[in-house]
C-alpha positions as CSV (number, residue, x, y, z in Angstrom):
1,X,-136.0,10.4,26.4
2,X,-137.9,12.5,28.4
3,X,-141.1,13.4,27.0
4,X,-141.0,17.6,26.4
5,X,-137.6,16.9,24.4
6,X,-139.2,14.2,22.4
7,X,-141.9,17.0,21.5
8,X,-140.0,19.7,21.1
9,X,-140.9,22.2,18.2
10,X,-144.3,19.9,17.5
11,X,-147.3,21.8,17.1
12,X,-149.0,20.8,20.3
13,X,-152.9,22.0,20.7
14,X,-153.1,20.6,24.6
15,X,-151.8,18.5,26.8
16,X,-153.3,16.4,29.9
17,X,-150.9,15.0,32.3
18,X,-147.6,14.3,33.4
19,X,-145.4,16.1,30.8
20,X,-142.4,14.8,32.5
21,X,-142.7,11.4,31.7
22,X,-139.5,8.9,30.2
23,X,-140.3,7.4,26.6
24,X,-138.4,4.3,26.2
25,X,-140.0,3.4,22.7
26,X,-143.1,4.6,20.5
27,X,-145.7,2.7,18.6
28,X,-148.5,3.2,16.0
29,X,-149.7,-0.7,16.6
30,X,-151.4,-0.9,20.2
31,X,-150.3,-5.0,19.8
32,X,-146.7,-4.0,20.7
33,X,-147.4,-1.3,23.3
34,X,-144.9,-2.4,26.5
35,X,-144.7,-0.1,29.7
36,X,-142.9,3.1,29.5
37,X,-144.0,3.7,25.4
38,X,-145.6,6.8,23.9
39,X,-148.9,5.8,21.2
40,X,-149.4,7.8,18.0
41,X,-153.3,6.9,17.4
42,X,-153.5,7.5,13.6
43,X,-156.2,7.6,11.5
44,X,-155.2,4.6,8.9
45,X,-157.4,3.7,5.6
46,X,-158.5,0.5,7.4
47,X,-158.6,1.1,11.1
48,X,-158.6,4.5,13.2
49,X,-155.9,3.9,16.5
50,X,-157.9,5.9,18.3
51,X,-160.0,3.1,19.3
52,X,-157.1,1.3,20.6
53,X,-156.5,4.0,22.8
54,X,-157.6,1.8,26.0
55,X,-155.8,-1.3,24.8
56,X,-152.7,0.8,24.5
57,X,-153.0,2.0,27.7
58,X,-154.0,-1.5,29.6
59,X,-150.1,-2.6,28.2
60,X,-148.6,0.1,30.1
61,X,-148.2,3.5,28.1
62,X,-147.1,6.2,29.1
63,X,-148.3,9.0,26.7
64,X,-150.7,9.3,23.9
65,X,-150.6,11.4,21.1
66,X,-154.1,12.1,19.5
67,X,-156.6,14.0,17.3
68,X,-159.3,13.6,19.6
69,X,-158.6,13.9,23.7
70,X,-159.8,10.7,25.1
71,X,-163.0,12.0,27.6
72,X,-161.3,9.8,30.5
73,X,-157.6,11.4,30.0
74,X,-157.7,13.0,33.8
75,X,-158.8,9.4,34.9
76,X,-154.7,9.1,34.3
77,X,-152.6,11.5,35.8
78,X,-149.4,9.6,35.5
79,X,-150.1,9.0,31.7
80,X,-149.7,12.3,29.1
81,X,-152.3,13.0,26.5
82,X,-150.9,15.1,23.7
83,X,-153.9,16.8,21.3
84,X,-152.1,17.8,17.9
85,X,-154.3,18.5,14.7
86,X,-152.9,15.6,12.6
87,X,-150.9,12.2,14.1
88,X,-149.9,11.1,10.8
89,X,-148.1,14.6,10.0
90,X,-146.0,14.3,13.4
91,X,-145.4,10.7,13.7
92,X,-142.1,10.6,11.5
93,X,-141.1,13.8,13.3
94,X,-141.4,12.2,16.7
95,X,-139.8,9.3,15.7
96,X,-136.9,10.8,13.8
97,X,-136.2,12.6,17.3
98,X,-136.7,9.5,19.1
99,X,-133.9,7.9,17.3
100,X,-131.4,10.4,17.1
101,X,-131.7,11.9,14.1
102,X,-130.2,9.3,11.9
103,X,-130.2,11.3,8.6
104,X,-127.9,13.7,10.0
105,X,-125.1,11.2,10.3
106,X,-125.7,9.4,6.6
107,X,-126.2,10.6,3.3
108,X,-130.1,9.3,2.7
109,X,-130.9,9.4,-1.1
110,X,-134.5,9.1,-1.9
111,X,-135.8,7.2,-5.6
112,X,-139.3,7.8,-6.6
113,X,-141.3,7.1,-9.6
114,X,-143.7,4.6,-11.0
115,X,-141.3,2.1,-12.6
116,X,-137.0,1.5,-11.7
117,X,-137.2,2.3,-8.4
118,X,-136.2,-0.9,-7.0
119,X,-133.6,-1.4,-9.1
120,X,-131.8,1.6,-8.6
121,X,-132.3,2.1,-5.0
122,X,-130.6,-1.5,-5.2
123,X,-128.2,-1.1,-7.5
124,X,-127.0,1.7,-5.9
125,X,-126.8,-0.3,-2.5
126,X,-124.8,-2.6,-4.1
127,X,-122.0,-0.1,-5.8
128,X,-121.4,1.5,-2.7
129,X,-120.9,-1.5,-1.0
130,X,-118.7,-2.6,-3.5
131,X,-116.7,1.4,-3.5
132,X,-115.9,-0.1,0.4
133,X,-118.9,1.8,2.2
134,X,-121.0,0.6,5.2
135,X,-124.3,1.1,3.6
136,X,-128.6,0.7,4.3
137,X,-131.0,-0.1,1.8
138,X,-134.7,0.3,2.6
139,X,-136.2,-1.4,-0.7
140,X,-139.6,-3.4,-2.0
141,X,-137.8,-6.4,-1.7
142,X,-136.0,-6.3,1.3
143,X,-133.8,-4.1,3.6
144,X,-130.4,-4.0,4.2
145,X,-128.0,-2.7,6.7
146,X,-124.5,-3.6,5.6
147,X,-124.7,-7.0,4.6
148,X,-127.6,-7.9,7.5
149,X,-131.4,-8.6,6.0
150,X,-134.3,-7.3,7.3
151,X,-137.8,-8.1,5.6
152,X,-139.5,-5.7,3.9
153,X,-143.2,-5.4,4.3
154,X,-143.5,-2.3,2.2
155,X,-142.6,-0.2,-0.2
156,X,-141.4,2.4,2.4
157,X,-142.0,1.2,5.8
158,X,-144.4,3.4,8.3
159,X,-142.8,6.6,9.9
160,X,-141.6,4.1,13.6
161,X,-140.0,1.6,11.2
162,X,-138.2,3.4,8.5
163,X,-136.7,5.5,11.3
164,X,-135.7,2.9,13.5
165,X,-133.7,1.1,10.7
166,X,-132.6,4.2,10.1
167,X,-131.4,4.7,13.6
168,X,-129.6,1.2,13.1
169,X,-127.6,1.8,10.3
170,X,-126.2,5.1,11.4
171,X,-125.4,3.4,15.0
172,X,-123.6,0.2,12.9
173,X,-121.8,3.2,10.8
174,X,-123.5,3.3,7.8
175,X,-122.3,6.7,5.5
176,X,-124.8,6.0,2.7
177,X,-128.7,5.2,2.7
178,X,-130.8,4.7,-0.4
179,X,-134.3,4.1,0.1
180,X,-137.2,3.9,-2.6
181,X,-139.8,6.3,-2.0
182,X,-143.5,5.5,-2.7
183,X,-146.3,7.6,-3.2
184,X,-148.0,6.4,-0.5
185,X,-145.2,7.2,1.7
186,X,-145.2,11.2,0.8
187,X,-148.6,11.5,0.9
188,X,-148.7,9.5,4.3
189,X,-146.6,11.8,5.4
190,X,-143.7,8.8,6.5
191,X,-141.1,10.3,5.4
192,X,-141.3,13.4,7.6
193,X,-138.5,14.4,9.5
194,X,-136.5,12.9,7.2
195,X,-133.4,15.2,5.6
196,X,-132.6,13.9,2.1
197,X,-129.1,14.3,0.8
198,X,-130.6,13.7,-2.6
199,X,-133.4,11.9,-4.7
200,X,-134.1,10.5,-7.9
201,X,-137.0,11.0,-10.3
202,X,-137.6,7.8,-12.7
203,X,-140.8,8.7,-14.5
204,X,-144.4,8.8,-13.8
205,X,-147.4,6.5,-15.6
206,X,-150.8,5.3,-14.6
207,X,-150.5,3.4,-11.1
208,X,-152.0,3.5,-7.2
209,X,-155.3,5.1,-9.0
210,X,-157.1,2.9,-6.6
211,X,-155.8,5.5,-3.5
212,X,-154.9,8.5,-5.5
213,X,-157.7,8.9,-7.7
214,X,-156.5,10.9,-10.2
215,X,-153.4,11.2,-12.1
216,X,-152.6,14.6,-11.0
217,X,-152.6,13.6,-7.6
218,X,-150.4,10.9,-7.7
219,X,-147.8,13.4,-9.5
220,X,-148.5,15.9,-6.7
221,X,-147.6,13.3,-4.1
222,X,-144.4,12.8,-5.9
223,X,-143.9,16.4,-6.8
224,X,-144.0,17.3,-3.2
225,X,-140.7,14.8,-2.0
226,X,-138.9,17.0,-4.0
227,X,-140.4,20.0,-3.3
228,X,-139.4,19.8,0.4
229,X,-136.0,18.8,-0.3
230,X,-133.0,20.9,1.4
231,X,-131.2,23.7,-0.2
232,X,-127.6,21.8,-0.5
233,X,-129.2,18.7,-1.8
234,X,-129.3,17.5,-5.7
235,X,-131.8,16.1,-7.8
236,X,-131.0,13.6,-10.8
237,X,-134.1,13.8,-12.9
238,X,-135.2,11.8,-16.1
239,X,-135.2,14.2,-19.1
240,X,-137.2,11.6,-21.3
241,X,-140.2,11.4,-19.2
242,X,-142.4,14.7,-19.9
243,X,-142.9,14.8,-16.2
244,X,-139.1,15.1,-15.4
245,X,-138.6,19.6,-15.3
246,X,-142.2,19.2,-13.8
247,X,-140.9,17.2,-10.8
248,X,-138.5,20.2,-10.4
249,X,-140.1,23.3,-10.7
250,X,-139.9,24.3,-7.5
251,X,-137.4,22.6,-5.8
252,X,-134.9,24.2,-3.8
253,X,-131.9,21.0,-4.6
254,X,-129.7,21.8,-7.2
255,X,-130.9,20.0,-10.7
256,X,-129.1,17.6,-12.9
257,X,-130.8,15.6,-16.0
258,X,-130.1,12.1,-17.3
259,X,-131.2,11.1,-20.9
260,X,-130.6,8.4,-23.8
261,X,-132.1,10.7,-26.1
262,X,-130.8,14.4,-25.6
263,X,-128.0,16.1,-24.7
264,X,-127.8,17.1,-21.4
265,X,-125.9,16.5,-17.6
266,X,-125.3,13.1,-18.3
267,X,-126.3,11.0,-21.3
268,X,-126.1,7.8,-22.3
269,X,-126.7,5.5,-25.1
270,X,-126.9,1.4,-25.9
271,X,-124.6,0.7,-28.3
272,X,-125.1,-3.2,-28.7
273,X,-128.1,-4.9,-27.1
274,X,-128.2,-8.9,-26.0
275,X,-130.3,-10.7,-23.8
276,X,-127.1,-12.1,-22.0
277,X,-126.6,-7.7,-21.9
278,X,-125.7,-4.5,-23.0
279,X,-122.3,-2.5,-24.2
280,X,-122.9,1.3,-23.4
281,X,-121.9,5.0,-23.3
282,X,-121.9,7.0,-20.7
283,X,-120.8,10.7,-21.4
284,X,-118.2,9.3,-24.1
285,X,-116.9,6.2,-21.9
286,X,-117.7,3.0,-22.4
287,X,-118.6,-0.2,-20.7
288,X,-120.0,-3.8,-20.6
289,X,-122.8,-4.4,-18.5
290,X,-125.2,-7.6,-17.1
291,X,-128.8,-5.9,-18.1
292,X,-130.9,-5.7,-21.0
293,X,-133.6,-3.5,-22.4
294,X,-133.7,0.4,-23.1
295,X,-135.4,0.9,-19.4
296,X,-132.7,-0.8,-17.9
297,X,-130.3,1.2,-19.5
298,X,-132.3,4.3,-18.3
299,X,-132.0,2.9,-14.6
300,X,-128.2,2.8,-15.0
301,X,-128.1,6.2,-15.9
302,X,-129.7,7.4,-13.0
303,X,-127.2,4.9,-11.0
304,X,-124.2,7.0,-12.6
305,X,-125.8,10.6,-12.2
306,X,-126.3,9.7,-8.5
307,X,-123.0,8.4,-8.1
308,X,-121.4,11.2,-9.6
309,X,-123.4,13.3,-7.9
310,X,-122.2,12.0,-4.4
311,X,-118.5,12.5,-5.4
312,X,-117.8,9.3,-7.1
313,X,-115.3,9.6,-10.3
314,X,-117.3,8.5,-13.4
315,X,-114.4,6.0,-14.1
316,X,-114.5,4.2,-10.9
317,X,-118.4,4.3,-11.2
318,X,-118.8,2.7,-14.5
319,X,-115.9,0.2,-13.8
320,X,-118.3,-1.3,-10.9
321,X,-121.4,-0.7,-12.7
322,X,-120.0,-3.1,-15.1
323,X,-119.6,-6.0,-12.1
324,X,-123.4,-5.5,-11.0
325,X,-126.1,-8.0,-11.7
326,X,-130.0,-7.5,-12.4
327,X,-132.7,-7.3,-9.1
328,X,-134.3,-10.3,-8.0
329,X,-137.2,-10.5,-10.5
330,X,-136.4,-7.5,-12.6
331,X,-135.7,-8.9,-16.6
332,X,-134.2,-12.3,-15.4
333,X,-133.4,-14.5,-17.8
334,X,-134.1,-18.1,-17.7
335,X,-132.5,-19.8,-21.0
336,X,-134.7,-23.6,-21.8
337,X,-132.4,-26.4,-23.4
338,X,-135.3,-26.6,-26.3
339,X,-133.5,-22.8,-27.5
340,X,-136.5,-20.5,-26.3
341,X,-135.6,-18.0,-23.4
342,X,-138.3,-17.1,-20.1
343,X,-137.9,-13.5,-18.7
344,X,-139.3,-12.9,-15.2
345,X,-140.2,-9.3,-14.5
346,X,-142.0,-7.7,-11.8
347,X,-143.8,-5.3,-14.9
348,X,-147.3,-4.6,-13.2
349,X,-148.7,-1.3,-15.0
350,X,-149.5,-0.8,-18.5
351,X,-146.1,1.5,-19.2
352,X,-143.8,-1.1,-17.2
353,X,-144.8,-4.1,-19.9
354,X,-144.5,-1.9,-23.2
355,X,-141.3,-1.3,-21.8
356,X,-140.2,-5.0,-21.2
357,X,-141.3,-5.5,-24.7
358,X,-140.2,-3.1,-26.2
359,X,-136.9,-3.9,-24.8
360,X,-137.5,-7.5,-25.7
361,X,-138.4,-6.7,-29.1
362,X,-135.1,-4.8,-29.7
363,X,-133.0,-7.7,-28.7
364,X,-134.8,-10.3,-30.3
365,X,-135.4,-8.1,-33.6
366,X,-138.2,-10.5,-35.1
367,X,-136.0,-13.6,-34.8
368,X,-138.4,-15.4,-32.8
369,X,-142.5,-14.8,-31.1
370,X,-142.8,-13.1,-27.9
371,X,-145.8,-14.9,-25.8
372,X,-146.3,-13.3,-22.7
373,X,-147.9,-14.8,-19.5
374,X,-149.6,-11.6,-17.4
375,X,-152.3,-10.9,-14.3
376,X,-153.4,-8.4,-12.9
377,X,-153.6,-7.7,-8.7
378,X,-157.0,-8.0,-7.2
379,X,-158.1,-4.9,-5.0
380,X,-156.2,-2.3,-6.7
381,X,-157.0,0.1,-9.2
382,X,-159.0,-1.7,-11.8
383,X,-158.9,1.2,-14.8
384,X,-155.5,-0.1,-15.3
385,X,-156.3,-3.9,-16.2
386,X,-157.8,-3.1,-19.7
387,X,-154.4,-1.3,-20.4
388,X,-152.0,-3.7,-19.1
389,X,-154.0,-6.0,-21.6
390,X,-153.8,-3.7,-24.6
391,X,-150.0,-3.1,-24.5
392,X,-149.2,-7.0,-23.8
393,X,-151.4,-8.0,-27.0
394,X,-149.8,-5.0,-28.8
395,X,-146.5,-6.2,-28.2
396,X,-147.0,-10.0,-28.3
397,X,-147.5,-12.5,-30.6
398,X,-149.5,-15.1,-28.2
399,X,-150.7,-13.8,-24.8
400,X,-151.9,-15.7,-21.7
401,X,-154.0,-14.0,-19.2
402,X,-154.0,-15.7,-15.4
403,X,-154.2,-14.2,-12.2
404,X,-151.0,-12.4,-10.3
405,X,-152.7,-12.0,-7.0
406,X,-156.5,-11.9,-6.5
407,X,-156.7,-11.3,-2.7
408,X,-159.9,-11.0,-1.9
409,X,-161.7,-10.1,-5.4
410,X,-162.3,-13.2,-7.6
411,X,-159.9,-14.1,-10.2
412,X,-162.2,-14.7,-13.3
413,X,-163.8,-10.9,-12.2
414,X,-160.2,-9.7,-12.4
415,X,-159.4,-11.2,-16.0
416,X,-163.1,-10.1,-17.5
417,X,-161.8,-6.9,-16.7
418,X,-158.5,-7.2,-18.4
419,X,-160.1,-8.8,-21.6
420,X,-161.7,-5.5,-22.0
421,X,-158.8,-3.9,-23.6
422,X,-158.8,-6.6,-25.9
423,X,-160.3,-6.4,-29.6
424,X,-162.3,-8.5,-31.3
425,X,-159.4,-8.9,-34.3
426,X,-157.3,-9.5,-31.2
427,X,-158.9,-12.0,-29.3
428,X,-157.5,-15.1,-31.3
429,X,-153.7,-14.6,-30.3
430,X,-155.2,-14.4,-26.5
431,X,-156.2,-17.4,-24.1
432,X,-157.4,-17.1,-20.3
433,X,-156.0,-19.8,-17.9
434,X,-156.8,-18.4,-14.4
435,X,-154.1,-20.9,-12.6
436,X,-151.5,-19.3,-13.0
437,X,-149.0,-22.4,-12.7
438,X,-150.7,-24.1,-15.5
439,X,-150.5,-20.3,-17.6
440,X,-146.6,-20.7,-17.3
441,X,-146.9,-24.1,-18.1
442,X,-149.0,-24.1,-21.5
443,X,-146.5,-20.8,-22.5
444,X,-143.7,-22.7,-22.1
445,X,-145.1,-25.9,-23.9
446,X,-146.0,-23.4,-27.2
447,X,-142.4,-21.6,-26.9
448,X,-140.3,-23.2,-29.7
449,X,-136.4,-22.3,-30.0
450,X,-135.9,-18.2,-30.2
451,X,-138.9,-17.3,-28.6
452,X,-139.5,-15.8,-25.8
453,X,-141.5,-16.2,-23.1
454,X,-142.7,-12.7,-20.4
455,X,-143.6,-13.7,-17.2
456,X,-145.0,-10.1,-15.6
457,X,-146.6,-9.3,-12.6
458,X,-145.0,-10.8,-9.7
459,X,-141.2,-10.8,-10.6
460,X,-139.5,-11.4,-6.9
461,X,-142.5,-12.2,-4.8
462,X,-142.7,-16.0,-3.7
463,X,-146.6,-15.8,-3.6
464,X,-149.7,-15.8,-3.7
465,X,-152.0,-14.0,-1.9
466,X,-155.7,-15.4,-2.3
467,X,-158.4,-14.7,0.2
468,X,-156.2,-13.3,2.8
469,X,-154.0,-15.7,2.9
470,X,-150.3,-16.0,1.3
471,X,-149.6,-19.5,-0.5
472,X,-145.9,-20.3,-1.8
473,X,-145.4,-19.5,-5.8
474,X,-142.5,-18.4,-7.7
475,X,-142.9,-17.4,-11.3
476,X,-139.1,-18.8,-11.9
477,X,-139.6,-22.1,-9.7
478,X,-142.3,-22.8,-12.3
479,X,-140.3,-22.2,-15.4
480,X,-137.5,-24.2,-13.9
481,X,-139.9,-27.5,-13.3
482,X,-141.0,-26.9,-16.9
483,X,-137.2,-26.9,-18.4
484,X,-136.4,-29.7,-15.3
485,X,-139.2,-32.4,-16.5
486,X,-138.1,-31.6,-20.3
487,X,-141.1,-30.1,-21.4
């Protein structure tokens, strides 16, 4: 693509060079610069590509779009220098250009929210697929496009890679695309460029405090996805979150709510409640499905609402919904011989585990003791560890607090800081085992038959990540040597 089209309509300040110039692939990592490539230098939170300029450069690019013009630039007249006012607000512009447009050939639905949106992005993935769809998933745990992995790194990849695998599923025919939408992402500006058919609003709690700051900018960061969404598109908002009509105030999509408590678009309730799952209503039909737990149910909800919402007949929606099975790591259920039942969930702020418990609670209805095995990551917001603490003592009869994944802090820091949410009255039902194989271990040794046993933290990852490095562990390959050896 010739360079002026692959700029067009970007707010250019200056440009040094040979405007003229064929693009054959663009890059925010210098390391993967080839010849012929244009080189967004952005300023990141860890690094600033503008001093990788040269490097970029010495591998053979072409053009480089900056904040700052280089003071060598006319040293390279066969190599463009484009001066714009912010990279990181035109890099998913360029790149959604660069690859055709790809949201104008699918239907891309966006799910954003502290807690669910794995699940539903996923869930939705899967119902589609199953409707007989060619459809991508951009997800937390990995990315799909049909039936074809691809790894995912993050939440929402950066503005080159979401579009790219964007470009590759409308290319291998893909008519749907559900994607989970971070925080991060909006306010990173990644998604730019992007046109959403629709999005999703889960609910908002305390999380990413640690790069937010405040509260009220982490809801302004969501807030703003759906304030720029298209007139044409919908929203499917949670009515039981407070923050659900504030999501939507000023968004331009038209507005449908979801709700287990009030009447409204579409509404839903649980009418029986096991851990092997649920029988439930969904505006006056009912169905059998594979997932526990009120929030779960909540997740479905939005499933149906969005499925609806793209044309689907409720009928045919719940008849599927009814064939689907939980997310890697989201409430799964590991039943031990000895009659006690291990949950793995991916729970990792203070609203996420009172809502496993809670859940928990309802199904197991005092039959049995909940002990709960929980961490907290290391390098992340820190106000939040006293409050994951407080809500897994106040719905648990034994907890065990152990590391999830320290990185770089030290993992006895990390659980000091967690045990201040906990009381004095409270401290005898809590014990602190910093490995955290030996912490799903000793819970499993106390669990006698109808207990059960919340793992939360890590859910589908399969490590550790200690010092900078990444070392195997799975929260259910450790229950499952427990039950194995007979302990």
């Amino acid at each position: 693509m010739k360079l002026q089209e692959l700029i067009q309509n970007i707010p250019v300040k200056a440009i040094i060079g040979n405007k003229d110039t064929d693009i054959i692939g663009i890059n925010i990592d210098s390391r993967i610069v080839d010849d012929g490539h244009l080189f967004i230098a952005m300023r990141g939170t860890q690094t600033d590509g503008h001093s990788f300029i040269d490097k970029a450069l010495s591998k053979g690019a072409r053009a480089i779009c900056c904040e700052t013009m280089p003071e060598d630039a006319p040293e390279y007249p066969d190599v463009a220098f484009i001066l714009v006012d912010s990279t990181e607000e035109i890099a998913g512009k360029i790149a959604t250009r660069f690859y055709g447009d790809p949201t104008k050939k699918l239907k891309l639905v966006g799910v954003t929210g502290t807690n669910g949106k794995t699940t539903i992005a996923t869930l939705l993935y899967q119902m589609f697929r199953k409707m007989g769809h060619k459809v991508g998933l951009l997800s937390t745990v990995c990315n799909y496009i049909n039936d074809e992995a691809v790894p995912a790194t993050h939440t929402t990849p950066d503005p080159i890679t979401l579009n790219r695998l964007l470009g590759e599923m409308a290319n291998k025919g893909c008519e749907y695309a559900f994607m989970e939408v971070s925080s991060h992402s909006v306010a990173q500006h990644r998604i730019a460029g992007l046109e959403f058919a629709g999005g999703i609003f889960t609910n908002l709690t305390r999380d990413h405090l640690d790069y937010h700051k405040t509260v009220e900018n982490y809801l302004q960061a969501k807030k703003s996805f759906f304030d720029n969404l298209p007139k044409g598109s919908f929203v499917v908002t949670n009515a039981d979150d407070k923050n659900g009509k504030v999501m939507v105030q000023n968004t331009l999509a038209t507005v449908k709510e979801y709700s287990l408590r009030t009447l409204c678009d579409f509404k839903g309730r649980i009418l029986e409640d096991h851990f092997d799952g649920m029988l439930i209503d969904f505006n006056g039909m009912e169905t059998a499905v594979q997932f526990v737990g009120r929030f779960n149910a909540s997740n479905l909800l939005a499933v149906f609402s969005t499925a609806v919402m793209l044309g689907k007949a409720p009928e045919e929606t719940l008849r599927i919904m009814s064939t689907l099975k939980p997310v890697s790591g989201r409430f799964e259920t590991i039943r031990s011989p000895k009659g006690y039942t291990a949950i793995v969930d991916y729970a990792h702020t203070p609203d996420a585990i009172a809502n496993v418990l809670c859940s928990i609670h309802e199904v197991l209805n005092g039959r049995g003791r909940i002990i709960t095995v929980v961490g907290a990551g290391g390098n992340r917001d820190k106000g939040k560890r006293p409050l994951m603490a407080k809500e897994a003592v106040k719905g648990s009869n034994l907890v065990i607090i152990t590391s999830d994944n320290p990185r770089f802090e030290e993992p006895s820091d990390i659980i000091r800081d967690m045990m201040e949410g906990v009381t004095y009255e409270e401290q005898p039902k809590v014990l602190t085992i910093t490995d955290r194989r030996e912490a799903i271990r000793a819970a499993c040794m106390m669990a006698q038959a109808n207990d059960v046993i919340l793992i939360a933290g890590k859910g589908h990852e399969d490590y550790q990540e200690i010092k900078g490095v990444k070392h195997h562990f799975d929260d259910k390959e450790e229950v499952h040597k427990v039950i194995n050896n007979n302990l």
